[in-house]
DRENBALO-665603 format. One record per atom (N, C-alpha, C): z, y, x; residue in one letter. Coordinates in steps of 0.2 Angstrom, whole numbers, plus 2048, in hexadecimal, padded with zeros to 3 digits. Each point is the difference from the previous one (the first is absolute). Layout:
N
ZYXA...
***
This chain:
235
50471DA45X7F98047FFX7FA7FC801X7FD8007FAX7FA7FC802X7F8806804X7FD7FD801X7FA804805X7F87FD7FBX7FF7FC7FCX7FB7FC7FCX8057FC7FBX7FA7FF7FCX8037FA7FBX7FE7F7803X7FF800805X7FD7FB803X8057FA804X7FF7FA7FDX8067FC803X8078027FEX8018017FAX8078037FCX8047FA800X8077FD802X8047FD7FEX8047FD7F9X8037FC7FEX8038017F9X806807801X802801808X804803800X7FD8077FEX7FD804801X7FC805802X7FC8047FAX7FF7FC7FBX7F98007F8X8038047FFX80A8037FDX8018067FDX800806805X7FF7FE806X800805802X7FA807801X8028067FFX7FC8047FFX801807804X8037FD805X802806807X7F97FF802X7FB803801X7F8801804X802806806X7FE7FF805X7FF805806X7F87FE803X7FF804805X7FA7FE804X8007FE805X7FA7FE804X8027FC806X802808807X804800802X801804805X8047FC808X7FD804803X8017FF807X7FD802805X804801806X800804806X7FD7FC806X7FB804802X7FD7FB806X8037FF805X803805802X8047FF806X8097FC801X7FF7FF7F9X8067FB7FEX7FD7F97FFX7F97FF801X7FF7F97FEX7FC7FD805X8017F87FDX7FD7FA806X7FC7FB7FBX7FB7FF804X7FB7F97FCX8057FB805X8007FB7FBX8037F9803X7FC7FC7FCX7FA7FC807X7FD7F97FDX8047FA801X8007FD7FBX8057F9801X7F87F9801X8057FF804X7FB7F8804X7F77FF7FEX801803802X7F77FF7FDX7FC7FE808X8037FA7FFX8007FB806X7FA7FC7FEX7FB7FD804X7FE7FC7FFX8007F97FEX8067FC800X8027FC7FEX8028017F8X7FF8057FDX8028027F9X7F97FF7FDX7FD806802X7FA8037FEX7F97FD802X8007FC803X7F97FC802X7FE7FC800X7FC7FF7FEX7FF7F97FAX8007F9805X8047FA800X8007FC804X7FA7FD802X7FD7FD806X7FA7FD801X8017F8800X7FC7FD7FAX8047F8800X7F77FC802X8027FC805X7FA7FC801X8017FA7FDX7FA7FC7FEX8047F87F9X8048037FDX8028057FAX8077FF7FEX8007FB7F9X8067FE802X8037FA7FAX8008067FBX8007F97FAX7FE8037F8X806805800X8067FE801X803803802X80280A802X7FE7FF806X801803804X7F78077FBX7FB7FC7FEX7F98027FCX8048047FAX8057FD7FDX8028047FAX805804800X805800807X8058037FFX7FB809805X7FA801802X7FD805803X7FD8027F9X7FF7FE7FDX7FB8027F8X8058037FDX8097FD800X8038057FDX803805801X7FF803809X802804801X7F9805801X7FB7FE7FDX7FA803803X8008097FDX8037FE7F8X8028077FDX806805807X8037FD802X805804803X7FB802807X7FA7FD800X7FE805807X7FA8047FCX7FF7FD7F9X7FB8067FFX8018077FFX8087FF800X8048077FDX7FF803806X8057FC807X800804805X7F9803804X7FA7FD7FFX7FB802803X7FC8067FCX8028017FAX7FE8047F9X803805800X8058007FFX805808803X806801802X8057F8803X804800803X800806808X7FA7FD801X7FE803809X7FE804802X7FA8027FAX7FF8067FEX8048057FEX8048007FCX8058067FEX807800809X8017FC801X803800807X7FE805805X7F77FD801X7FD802805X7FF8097FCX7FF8007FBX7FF8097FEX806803801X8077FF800X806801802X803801805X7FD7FA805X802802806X7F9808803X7FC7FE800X7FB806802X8028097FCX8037FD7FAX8048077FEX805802802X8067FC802X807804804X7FC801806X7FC7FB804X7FE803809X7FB806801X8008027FBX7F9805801X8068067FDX8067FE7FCX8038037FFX808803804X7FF7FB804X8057FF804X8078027FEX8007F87FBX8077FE7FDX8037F9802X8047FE7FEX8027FC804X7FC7F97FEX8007FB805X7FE7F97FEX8047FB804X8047FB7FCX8057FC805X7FA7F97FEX8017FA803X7FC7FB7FCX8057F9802X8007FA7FBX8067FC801X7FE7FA802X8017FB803X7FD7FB7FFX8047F8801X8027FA7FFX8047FC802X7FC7FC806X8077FF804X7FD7FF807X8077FD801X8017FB803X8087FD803X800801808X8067FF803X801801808X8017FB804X8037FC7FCX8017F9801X7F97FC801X7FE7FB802X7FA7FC800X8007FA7FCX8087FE801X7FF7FB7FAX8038037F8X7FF8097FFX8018007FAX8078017FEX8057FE804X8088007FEX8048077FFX7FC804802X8038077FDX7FC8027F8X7FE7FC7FEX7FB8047FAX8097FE7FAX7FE8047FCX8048007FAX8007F87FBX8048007FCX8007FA7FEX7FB7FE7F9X7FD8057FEX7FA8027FCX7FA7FB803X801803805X7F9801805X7FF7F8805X8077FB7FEX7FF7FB804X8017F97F8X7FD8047FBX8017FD7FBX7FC7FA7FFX8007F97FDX7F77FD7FFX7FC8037FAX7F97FE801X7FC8037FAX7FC808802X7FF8037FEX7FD806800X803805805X8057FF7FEX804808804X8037FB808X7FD7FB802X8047FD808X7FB802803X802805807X7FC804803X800801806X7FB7FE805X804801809X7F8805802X802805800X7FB805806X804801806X7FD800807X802801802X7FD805806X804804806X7FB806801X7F87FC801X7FA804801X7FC800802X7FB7F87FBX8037FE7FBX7FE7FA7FCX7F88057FCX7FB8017FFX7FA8057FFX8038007F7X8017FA7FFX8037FF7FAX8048077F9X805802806X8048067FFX7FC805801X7FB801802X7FF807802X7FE8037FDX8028077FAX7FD8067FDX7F57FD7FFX7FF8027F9X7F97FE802X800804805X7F7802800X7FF805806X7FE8087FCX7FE7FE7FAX7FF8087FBX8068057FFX8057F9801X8068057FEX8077FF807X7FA800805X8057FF806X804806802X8087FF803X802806803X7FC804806X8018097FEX7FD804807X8057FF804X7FF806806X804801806X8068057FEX8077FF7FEX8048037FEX8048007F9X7FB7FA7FEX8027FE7F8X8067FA802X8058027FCX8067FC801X7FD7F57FDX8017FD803X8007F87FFX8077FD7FDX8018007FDX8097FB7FDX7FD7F8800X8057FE805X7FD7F9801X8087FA7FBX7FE7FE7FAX8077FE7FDX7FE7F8800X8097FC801X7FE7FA7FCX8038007F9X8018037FCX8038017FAX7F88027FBX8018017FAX7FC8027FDX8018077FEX8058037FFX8018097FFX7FE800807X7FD806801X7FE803807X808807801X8047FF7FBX805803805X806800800X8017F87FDX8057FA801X8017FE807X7F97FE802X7FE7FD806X7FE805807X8008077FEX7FE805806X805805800X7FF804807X801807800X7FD8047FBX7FC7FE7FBX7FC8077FCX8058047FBX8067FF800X8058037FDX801806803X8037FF806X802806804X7FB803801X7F87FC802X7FA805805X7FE8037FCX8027FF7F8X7FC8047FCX8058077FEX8077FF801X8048067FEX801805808X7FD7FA806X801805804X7FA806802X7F97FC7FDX7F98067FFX8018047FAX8068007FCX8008057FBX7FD7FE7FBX8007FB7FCX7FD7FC7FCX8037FF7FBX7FF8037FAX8037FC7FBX7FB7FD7F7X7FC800803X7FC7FD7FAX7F97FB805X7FF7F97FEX7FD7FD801X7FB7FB7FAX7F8800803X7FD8007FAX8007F6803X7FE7FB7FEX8017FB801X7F87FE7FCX7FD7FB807X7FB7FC7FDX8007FA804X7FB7F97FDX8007FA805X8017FB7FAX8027FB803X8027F97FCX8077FB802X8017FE7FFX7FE7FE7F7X8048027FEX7FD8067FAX8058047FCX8077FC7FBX7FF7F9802X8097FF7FBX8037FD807X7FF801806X8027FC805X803805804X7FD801805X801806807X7FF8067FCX7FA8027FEX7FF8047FBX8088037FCX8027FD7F9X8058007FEX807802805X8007FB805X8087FF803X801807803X7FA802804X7FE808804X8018057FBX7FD8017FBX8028057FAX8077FF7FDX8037F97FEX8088037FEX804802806X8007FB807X803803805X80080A801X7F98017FFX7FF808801X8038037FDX8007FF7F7X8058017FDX806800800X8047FB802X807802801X801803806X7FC800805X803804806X8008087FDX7FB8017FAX80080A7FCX7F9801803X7FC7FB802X7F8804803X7FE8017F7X7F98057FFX7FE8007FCX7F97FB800X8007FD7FBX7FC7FA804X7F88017F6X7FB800805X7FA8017FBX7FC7F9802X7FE7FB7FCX7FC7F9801X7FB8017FDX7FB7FF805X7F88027FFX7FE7FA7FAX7FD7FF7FBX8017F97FDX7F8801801X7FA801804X7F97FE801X8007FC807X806804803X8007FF807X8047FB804X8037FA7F9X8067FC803X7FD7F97F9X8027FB803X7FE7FA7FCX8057F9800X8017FE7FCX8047F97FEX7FA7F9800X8037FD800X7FA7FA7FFX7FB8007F9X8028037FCX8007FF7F8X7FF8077FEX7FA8027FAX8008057FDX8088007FDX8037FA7FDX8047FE7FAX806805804X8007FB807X807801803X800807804X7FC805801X7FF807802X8038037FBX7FB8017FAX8058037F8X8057FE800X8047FC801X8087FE7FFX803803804X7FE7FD805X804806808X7FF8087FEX7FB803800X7FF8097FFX8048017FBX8017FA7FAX8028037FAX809801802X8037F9804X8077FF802X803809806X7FA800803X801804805X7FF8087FFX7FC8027FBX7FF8067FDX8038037FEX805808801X8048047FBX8067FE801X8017FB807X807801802X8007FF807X7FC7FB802X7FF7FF807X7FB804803X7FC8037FDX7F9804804X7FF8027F9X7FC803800X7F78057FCX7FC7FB800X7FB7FD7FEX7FC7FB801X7F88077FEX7FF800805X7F98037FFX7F97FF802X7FA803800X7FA7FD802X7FD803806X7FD7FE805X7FC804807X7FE808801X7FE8007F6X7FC8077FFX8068047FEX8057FF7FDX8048057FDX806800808X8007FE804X805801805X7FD805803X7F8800804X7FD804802X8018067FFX7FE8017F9X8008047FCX8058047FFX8077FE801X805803801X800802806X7FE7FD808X804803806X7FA805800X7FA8007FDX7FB806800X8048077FDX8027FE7F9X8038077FFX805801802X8027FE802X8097FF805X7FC807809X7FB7FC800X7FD804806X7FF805800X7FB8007F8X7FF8077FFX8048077FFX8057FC7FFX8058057FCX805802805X8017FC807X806805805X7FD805801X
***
């Protein structure tokens, strides 16, 4: 069943089972993935080598997405389940070890994905727009699925949970890993695609396109709302 024509597959073009987006509030959870500062802040380089000048220029599009309506559609998200009170879990990588040797073998990779946060490093911490309240669950993972690496399997089946809507970064990474993990455990899993981001316009569309109509719904900030509104109105 597809829910739009948006992000269709090869797999997916004959397909012409259409349904709407439906779901129950009291069956769902926002799950922010890593929207850590070390993802999302733009680094502070003082002298930077030609280097280090060119390699900030090309990730400069990936923070203009996130300061544009990554954070913004997060931040309208989280203010709508809390005022709604529905659920909100939030994920983040963080290791126990100090030298990192519990982290996954992803995460002790070289190159881009080699990663050591450690408790209390400011590095890892949630911005501050989209920091957890008092009673909002923290999954603290060294994996990239947020329920590979956590209790959020169980915590979610034990609150009664069975659809999770998924926003954060980077959508072919943690993003991704978190969404098919949900999926095979039978969660119903909807991916915000205003509200999650990959390094790349290119490599976003790929992902949503891989991930759409079999691993989740890929849908936008306004029409998810828009459903738990009439989902509200209508108990």
């Amino acid at each position: 069943m597809k829910v739009n024509d948006r992000h269709v597959s090869f797999y997916y073009v004959n397909d012409q089972d259409y349904g709407k987006i439906e779901i129950d509030p009291k069956k769902t959870a926002l799950l922010i993935v890593d929207m850590q500062h070390v993802f999302i802040t733009r680094k502070k380089l003082d002298n930077p080598s030609p280097i280090e000048k060119a390699d900030a220029e090309r990730w400069e599009q990936f923070y203009q997405a996130i300061d544009n309506f990554v954070v913004p559609n997060n931040k309208r998200l989280l203010d709508y389940f809390r005022a709604n009170k529905i659920e909100v879990v939030h994920a983040k990588i963080e290791c126990r070890k100090k030298d990192g040797s519990d982290r996954s073998l992803d995460h002790k990779a070289t190159g881009y994905n080699e990663l050591l946060l450690v408790p209390g490093d400011p590095a890892g911490d949630i911005v501050p727009l989209l920091a957890p309240m008092e009673d909002e669950i923290v999954i603290r993972k060294t994996t990239d699925s947020a329920v590979t690496g956590s209790m959020l399997r169980l915590t979610l089946h034990n609150m009664g949970i069975d659809t999770v809507l998924v926003t954060g970064v980077l959508t072919d990474q943690c993003v991704s890993g978190t969404v098919r993990a949900l999926a095979d455990e039978s969660f119903k899993v909807w991916l915000i695609e205003d509200a999650c981001r990959a390094a790349t316009e290119q490599i976003q569309n790929n992902e949503l396109e891989i991930l759409n109509n079999i691993y989740c719904h890929v849908v936008t900030t306004s029409e998810i709302i828009e459903a738990l509104e009439e989902a509200k109105n209508n108990k």
